[in-house]
C-alpha positions in Angstrom: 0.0 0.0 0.0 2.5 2.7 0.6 4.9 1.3 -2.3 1.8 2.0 -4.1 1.1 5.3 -2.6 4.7 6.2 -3.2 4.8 5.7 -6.9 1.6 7.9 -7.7 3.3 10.7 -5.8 6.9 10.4 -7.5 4.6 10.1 -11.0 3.0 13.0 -10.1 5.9 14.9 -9.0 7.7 13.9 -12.5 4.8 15.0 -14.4 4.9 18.4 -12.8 8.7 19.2 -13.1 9.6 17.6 -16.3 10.0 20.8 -18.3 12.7 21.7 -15.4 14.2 18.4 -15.6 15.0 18.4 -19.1 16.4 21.6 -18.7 18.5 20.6 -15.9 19.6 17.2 -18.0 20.9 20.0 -20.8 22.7 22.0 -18.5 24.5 19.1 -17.2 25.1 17.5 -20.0 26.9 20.8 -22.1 28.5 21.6 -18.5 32.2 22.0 -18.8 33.6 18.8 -17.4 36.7 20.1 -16.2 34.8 22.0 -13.7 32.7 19.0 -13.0 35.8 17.3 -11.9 37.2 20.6 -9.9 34.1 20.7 -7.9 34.1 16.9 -7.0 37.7 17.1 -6.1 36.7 20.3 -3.9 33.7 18.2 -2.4 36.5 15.6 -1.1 38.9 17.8 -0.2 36.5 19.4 1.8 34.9 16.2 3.5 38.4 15.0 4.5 39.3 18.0 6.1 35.9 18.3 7.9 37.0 14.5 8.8 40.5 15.4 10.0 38.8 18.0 12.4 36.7 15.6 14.0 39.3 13.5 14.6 41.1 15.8 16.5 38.4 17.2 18.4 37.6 14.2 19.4 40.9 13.2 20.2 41.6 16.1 22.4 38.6 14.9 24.4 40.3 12.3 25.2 38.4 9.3 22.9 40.3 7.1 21.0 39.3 7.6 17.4 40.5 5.5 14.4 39.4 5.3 10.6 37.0 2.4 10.7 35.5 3.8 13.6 34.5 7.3 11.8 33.4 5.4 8.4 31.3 3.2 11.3 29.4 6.5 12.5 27.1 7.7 10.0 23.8 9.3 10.5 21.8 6.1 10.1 24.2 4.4 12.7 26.3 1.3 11.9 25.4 -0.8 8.8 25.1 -4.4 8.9 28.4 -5.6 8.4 29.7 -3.5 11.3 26.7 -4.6 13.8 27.4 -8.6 12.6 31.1 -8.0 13.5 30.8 -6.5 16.9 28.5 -9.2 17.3 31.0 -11.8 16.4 33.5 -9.8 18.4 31.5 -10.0 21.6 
């Protein structure tokens, strides 16, 4: 039922916008690719040093902070993999 309910509104959301996403799909597509690429380096660049900060904040307070353990805490909380091996670990 709300698969159901989900696909009418994402048909009726794609029948409203489609004008603006063909135009979007143009833009991108005759978008000069070298600046494509600057900005997805810049997008790294940028989340590694937000992710060196947080290591060193956190390491001034005192917790013990290594790589696996950042990748590990994301918004949605560990994935499986991580919850099945500090399951196995217990």
């Amino acid at each position: 039922m709300i698969i159901a309910v989900a696909a009418i509104v994402l048909a009726v959301e794609l029948t409203l916008v489609w004008d603006q996403l063909a135009k979007a799909w143009k833009s991108v597509y005759s978008a000069n690719w070298w600046w494509v690429l600057a900005g997805v380096v810049a997008a790294m660049s940028s989340m590694h040093s937000f992710a060196q900060i947080q290591r060193t904040l956190l390491r001034s307070a005192g917790v013990r902070v290594t790589a696996p353990s950042i990748v590990a805490a994301r918004p949605g909380g560990a994935g499986p993999r991580a919850r099945r091996s500090a399951a196995a670990a217990a």
